[in-house]
N, C-alpha and C positions, 0 to 999 in steps of 0.2 A: 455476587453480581458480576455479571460481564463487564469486561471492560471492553472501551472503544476507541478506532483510529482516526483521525483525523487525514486525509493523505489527500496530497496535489500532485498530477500527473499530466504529462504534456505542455510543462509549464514554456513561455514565450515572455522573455522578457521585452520589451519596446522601449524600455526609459529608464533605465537605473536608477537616475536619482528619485524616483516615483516608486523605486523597489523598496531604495535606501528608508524613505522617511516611512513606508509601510512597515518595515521589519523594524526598525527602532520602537516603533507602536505596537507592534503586534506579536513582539514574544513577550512583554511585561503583560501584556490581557491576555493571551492561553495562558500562563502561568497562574496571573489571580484565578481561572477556571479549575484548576488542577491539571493541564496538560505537560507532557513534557514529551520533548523533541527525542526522538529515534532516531532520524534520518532527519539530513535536511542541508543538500548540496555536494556530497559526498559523490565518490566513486559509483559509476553506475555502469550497466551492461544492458542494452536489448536483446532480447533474445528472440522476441515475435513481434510482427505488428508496429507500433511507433516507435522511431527512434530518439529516447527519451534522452532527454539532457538534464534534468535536476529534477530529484523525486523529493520531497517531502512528508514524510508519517510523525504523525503526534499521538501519542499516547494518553485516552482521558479514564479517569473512574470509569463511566456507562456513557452509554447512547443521550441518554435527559442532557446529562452535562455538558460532554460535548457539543451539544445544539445549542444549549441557554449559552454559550460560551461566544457561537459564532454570532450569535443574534444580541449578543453584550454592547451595551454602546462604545465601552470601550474598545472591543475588537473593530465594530460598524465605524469608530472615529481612524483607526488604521486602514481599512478597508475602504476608506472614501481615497485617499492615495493612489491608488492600481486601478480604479474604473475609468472608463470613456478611452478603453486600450492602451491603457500605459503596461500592465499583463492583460495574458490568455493564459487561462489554466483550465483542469480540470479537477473541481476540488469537491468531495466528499466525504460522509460518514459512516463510518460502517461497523455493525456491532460483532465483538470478536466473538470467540467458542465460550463458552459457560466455566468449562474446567479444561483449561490446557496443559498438556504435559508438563510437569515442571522442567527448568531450563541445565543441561547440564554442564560442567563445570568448563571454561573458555579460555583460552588463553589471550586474548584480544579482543576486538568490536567483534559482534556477531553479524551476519549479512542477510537482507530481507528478499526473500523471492514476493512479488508480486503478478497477481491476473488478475487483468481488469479491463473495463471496455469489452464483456464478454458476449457474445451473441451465440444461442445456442441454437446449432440448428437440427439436432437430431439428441431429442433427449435418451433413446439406448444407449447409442457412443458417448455419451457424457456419462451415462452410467456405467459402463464400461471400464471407461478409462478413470473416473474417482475412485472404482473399486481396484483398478492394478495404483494406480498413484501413491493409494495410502502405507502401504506395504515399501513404496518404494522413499518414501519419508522417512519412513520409522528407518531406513535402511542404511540411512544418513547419519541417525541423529538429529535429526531436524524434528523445528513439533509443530502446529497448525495453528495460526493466535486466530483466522479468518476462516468461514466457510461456509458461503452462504446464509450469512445473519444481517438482519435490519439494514437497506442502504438508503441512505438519504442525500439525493443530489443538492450542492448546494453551488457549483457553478458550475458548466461548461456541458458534455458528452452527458446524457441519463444513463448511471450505472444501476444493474440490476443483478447483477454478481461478482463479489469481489474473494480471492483467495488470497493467504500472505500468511508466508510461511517463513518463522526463524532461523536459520541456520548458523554453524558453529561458526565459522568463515567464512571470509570471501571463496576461499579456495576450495571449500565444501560447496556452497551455493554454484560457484563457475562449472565444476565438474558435474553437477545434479543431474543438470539438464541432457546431458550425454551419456549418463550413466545406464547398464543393462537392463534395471528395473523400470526406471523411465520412461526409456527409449519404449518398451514395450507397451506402457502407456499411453505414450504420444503415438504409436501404431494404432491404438484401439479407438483412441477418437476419432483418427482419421477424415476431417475435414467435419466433425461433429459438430464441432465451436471455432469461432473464432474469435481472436483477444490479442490485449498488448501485455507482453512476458516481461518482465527485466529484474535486476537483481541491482540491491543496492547497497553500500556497506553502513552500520549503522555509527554513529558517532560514538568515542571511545567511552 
């Protein structure tokens, strides 16, 4: 079964201690869920689109899970904390790839590329450029946990395609984007889609 990510993007804090007493509550209920934290405050990069200041990915079993999880009264008793603007986020669900490469061997945290907030406006160039893209992963080392599976808004921007991609490092993920296979990529879309890019480092 696939598994699924949990992830908050474009996050705006307004009240810290309104953060404070959400996070206290709400990584003991993802956890009774089966979730577990990937990311969540760590080193980040823009690369497109919004300038992201704290990304968040959770890790669940499947898509079912992750929903009964956020819809938990436990997580809804955290969750009453950050309404009426104490955060803005952008938080969804999204179901990863069926069989993902297995991961290979790291010396450190691994680093997450994220696409999201995607609007697509010429579906050739999006085919285009998924097709030089893939080659340009594999080229890396990197493997695909997202692509185009199940999204389900649960606050903020309606997402309708999400990609998120593991990489060995920070320093792999920061170079990716500039790389020759890439770059050629990013030619082929050419104003195809537009999205917010960033790269995030994942906890040790």
């Amino acid at each position: 079964m696939a598994k699924a990510y949990w992830m908050s993007l474009r996050i705006q804090i307004h009240d810290a201690d309104k953060m404070k007493a959400y996070a206290e509550k709400a990584g003991p209920a993802i956890a009774a869920g089966g979730g577990k934290f990937l990311a969540r405050g760590g080193k980040v990069k823009s690369l497109e689109g919004y300038d992201q200041g704290r990304v968040v990915i959770i890790e669940f079993p499947d898509f079912d899970t992750a929903l009964k999880t956020y819809h938990s009264p436990a997580y809804e008793d955290a969750h009453s904390h950050i309404l009426n603007g104490a955060v803005e986020r952008d938080t969804f669900i999204v179901e990863g790839i069926e069989d993902p490469a297995p991961r290979g061997e790291t010396a450190g945290p691994v680093a997450y590329w994220i696409g999201a907030h995607m609007t697509v406006h010429d579906a050739d160039k999006m085919a285009a450029y998924v097709a030089k893209a893939t080659p340009a992963i594999q080229a890396v080392g990197a493997r695909g946990l997202v692509r185009g599976g199940r999204v389900q808004t649960m606050e903020g921007f309606p997402q309708t395609r999400i990609a998120l991609i593991e990489h060995l490092n920070w320093d792999v993920a920061a170079g990716y984007y500039d790389s020759p296979l890439y770059a050629e990529a990013r030619k082929a879309l050419d104003g195809g889609c537009t999205r917010d890019i960033c790269i995030t480092e994942a906890l040790a």
